[in-house]
C-alpha positions as CSV (number, residue, x, y, z in Angstrom):
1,X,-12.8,26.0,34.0
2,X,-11.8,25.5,30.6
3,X,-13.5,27.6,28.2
4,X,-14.7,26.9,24.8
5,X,-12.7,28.5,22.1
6,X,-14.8,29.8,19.3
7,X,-11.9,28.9,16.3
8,X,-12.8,25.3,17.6
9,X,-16.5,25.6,17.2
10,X,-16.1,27.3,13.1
11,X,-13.7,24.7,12.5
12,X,-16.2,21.9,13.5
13,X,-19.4,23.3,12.2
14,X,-17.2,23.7,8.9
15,X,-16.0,20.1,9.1
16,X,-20.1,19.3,9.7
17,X,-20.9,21.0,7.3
18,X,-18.1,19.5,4.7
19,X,-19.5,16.0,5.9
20,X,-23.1,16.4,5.3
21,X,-22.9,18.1,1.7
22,X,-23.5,15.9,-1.2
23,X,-21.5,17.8,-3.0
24,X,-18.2,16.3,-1.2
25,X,-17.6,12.5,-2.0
26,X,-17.6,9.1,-0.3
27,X,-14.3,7.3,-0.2
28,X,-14.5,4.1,-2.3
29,X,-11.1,2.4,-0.8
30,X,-10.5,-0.5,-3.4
31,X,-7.9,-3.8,-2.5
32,X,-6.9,-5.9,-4.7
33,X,-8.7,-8.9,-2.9
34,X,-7.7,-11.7,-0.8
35,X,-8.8,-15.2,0.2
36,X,-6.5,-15.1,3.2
37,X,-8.4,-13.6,6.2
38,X,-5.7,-11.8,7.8
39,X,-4.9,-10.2,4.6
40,X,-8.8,-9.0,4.2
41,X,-8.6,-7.9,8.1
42,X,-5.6,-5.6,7.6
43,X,-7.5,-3.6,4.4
44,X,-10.3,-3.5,6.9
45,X,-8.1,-2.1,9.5
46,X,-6.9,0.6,7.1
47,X,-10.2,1.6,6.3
48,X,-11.4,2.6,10.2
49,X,-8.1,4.5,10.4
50,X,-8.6,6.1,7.4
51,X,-12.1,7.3,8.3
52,X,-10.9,8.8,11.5
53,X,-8.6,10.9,9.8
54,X,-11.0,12.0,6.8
55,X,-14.7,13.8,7.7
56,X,-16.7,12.1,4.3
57,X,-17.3,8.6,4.7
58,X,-14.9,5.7,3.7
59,X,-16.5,2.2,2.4
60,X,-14.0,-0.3,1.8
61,X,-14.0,-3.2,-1.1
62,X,-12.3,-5.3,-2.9
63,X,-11.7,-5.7,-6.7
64,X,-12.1,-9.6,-6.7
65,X,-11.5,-12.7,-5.0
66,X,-13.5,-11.5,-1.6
67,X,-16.7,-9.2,-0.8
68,X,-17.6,-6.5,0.0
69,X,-17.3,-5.7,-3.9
70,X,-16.8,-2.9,-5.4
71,X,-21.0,-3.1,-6.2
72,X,-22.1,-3.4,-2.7
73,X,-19.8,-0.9,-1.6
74,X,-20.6,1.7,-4.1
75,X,-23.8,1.2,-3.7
76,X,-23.9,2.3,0.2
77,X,-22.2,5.6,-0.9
78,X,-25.4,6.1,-3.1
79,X,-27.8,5.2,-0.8
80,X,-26.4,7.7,1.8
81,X,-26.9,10.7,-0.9
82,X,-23.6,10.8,-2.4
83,X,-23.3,11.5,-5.7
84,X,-19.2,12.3,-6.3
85,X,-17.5,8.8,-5.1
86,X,-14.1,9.6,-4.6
87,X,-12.2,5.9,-5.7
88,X,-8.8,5.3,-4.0
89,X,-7.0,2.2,-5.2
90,X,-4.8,0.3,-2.5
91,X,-2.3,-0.4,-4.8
92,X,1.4,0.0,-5.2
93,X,1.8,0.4,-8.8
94,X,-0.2,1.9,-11.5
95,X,-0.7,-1.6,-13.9
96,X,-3.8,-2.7,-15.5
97,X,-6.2,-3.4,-12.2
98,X,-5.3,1.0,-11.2
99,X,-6.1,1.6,-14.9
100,X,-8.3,-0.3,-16.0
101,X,-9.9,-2.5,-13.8
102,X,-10.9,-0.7,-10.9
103,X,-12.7,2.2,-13.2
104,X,-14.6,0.0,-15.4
105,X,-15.8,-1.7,-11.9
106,X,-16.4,1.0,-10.5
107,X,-18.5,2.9,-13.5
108,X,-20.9,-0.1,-13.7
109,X,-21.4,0.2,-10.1
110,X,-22.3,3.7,-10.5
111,X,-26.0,5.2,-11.3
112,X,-26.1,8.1,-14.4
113,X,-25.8,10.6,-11.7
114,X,-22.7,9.6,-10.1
115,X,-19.9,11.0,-10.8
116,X,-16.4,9.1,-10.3
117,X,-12.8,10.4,-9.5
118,X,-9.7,8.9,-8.6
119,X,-6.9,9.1,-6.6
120,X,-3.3,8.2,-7.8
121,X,-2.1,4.8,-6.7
122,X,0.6,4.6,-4.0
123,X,3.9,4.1,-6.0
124,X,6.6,5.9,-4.5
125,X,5.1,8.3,-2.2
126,X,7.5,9.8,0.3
127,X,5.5,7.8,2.8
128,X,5.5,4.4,1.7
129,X,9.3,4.3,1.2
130,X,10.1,5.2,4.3
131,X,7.5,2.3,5.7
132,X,9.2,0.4,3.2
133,X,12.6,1.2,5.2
134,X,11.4,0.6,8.5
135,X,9.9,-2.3,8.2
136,X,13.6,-3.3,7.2
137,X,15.3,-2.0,10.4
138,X,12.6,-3.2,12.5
139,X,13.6,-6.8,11.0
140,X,17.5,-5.9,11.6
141,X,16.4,-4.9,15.2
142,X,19.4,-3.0,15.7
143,X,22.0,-5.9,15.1
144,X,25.2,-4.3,13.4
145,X,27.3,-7.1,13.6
146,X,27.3,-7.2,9.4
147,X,28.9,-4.3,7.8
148,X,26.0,-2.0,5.6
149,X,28.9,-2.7,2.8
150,X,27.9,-6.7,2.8
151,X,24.2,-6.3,3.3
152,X,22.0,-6.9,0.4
153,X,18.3,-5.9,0.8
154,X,16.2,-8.0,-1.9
155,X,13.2,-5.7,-2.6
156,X,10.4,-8.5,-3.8
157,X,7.6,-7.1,-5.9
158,X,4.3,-8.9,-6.9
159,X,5.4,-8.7,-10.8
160,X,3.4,-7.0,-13.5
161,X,3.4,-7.1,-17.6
162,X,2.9,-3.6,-17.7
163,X,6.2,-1.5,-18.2
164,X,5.4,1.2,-16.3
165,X,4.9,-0.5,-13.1
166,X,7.9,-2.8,-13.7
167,X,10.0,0.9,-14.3
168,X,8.3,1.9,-11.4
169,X,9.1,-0.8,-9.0
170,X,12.7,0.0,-9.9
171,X,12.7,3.8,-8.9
172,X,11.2,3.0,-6.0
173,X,14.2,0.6,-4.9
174,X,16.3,3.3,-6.5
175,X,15.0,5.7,-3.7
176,X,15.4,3.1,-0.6
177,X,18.9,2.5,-2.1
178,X,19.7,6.4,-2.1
179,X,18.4,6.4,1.4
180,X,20.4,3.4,2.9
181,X,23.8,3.7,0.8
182,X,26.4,2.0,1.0
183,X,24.1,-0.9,1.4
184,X,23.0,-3.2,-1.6
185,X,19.3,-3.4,-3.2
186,X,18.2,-5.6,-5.2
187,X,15.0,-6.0,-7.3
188,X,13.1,-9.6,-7.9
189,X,9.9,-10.4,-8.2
190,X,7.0,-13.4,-7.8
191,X,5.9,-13.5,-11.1
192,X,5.4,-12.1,-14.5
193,X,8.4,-9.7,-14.6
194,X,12.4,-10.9,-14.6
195,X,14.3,-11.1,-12.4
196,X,12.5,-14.0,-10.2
197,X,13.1,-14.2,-6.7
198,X,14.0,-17.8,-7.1
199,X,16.8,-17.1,-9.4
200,X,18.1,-14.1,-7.4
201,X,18.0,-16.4,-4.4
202,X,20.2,-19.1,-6.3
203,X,22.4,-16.1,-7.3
204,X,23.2,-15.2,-3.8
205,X,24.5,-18.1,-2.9
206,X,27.8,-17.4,-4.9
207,X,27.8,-14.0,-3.4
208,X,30.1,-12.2,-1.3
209,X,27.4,-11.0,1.1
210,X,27.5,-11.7,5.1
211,X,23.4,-10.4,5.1
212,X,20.6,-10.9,3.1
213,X,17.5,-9.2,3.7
214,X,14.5,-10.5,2.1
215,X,11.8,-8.1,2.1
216,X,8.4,-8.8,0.1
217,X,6.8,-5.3,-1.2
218,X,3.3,-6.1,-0.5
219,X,0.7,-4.4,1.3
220,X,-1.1,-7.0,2.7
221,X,-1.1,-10.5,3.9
222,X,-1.6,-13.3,1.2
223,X,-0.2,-16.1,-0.6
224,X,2.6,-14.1,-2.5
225,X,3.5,-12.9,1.3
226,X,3.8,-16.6,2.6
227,X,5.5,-17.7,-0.6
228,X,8.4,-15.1,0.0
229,X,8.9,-15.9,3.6
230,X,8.8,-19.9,2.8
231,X,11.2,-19.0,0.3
232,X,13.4,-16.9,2.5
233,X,13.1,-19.2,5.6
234,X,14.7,-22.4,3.7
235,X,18.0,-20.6,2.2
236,X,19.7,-20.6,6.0
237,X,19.2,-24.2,5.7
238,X,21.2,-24.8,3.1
239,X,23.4,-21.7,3.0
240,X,25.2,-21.6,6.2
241,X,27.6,-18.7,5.2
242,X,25.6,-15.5,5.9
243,X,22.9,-14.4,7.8
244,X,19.2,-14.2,6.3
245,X,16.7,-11.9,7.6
246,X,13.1,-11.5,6.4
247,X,10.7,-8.8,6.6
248,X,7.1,-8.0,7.5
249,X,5.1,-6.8,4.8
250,X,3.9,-3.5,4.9
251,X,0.7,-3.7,6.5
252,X,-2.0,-1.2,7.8
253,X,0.8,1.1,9.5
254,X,0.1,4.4,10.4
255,X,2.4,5.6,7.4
256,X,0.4,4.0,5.0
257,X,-2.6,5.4,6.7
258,X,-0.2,8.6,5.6
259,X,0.0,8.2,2.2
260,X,-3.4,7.1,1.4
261,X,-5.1,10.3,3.4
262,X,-3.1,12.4,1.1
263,X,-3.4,10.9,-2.0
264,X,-7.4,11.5,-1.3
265,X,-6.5,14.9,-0.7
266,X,-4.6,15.8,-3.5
267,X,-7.6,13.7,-5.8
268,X,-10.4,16.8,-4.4
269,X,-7.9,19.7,-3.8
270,X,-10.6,22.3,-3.3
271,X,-11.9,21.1,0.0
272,X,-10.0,20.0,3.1
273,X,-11.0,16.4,3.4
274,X,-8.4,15.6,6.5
275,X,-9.6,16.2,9.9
């Protein structure tokens, strides 16, 4: 017969006990927002495996463009006694909607006893740059007929005015290169920062390169997703020369799963949030 062990039952009346206090926080998990339904499915699907791993309570929303908003979903935090919500962007890079956006939302969502935190937005976390690279080899699918030397990875990012996530974007790439050397990396992006993916795309053509990966950095499906992989799909049919290959986004993985759990961690340091 298999005995109970009495280090599991502290552990779990600790974890009960870090659960019901109000003076731990509710998980606000905060997407951009989508009109595409896959796209608002897969932040959904993030959420439930995010709230197995945590023992407070995760509420996802969206910042626009879709419900549940930011509102409704604050507002079933409070209801449930809450009174530190605990706001985790789903975002790669720290521009105006990490900044500026999702706080103000979120403050007029609150009541005069809330009180708001927030986690640091994904960037370059050890965990989303190695999703980053196997969502890459998982597009390769093991074919080494083309040299690492003449493969070309083009990293597509949404595009931002704000210099820091553009200077971001870069280190990040900087990383995957380090990680995949001697092969090529490229940045681009869909809009609002230089280079463009159409112009890097035209550039290629009078390249030297037998593969080019095309590989859109974006968590979730949407338009900019489809754009890339329309984009990506035409060039074999008009550039017969070298092989094109394009990626999944990076989705609700387990790795992302990763790096938001820890990013919620390192946002309420004095209490173990991660069961």
């Amino acid at each position: 017969m298999i005995r109970d062990n009495p280090c599991c039952r502290i552990n779990k009346r600790r974890m009960r006990s870090v659960a019901d206090s109000n003076d731990t926080p509710g998980v606000l998990l905060v997407g951009h927002g989508t009109r595409d339904a896959e796209g608002k499915s897969e932040l959904f699907e993030l959420a439930r495996r995010v709230s197995r791993r945590l023992v407070v309570p995760v509420e996802p929303c969206f910042l626009e463009l879709c419900p549940p908003t930011i509102h409704e979903a604050a507002e079933r935090l409070l209801r449930s006694g809450r009174r530190h919500v605990l706001v985790s962007p789903v975002l790669l890079f720290e521009a105006e909607h990490a900044k500026s956006d999702v706080p103000a939302a979120v403050d007029a969502a609150l009541d005069k006893w809330a009180i708001r935190h927030q986690t640091a937005h994904l960037g370059c976390h050890p965990k989303i740059v190695e999703l980053s690279a196997h969502r890459c080899s998982e597009a390769v699918a093991g074919d080494h007929s083309v040299d690492q030397r003449a493969t070309l990875v083009l990293l597509v990012g949404r595009g931002s005015h704000d210099q820091d996530a553009t200077a971001e974007m870069y280190q990040f790439v900087q990383l995957r290169a380090v990680a995949a050397a001697p092969t090529q990396f490229q940045v681009c992006f869909l809009g609002l920062a230089n280079p463009r993916l159409e112009e890097v795309l035209a550039e290629v053509r009078n390249s030297s390169f037998g593969r080019v990966i095309v590989q859109p950095h974006l968590l979730f499906q949407g338009e900019l997703v489809t754009k890339t992989r329309k984009l990506a799909e035409t060039m074999p049919l008009t550039d017969v020369t070298r092989q094109w290959i394009s990626t999944s986004h990076l989705g609700p993985h387990p790795l992302l799963v990763d790096a938001v759990c820890a990013r919620i961690q390192g946002a309420w340091p004095h209490q173990d949030l991660i069961r």
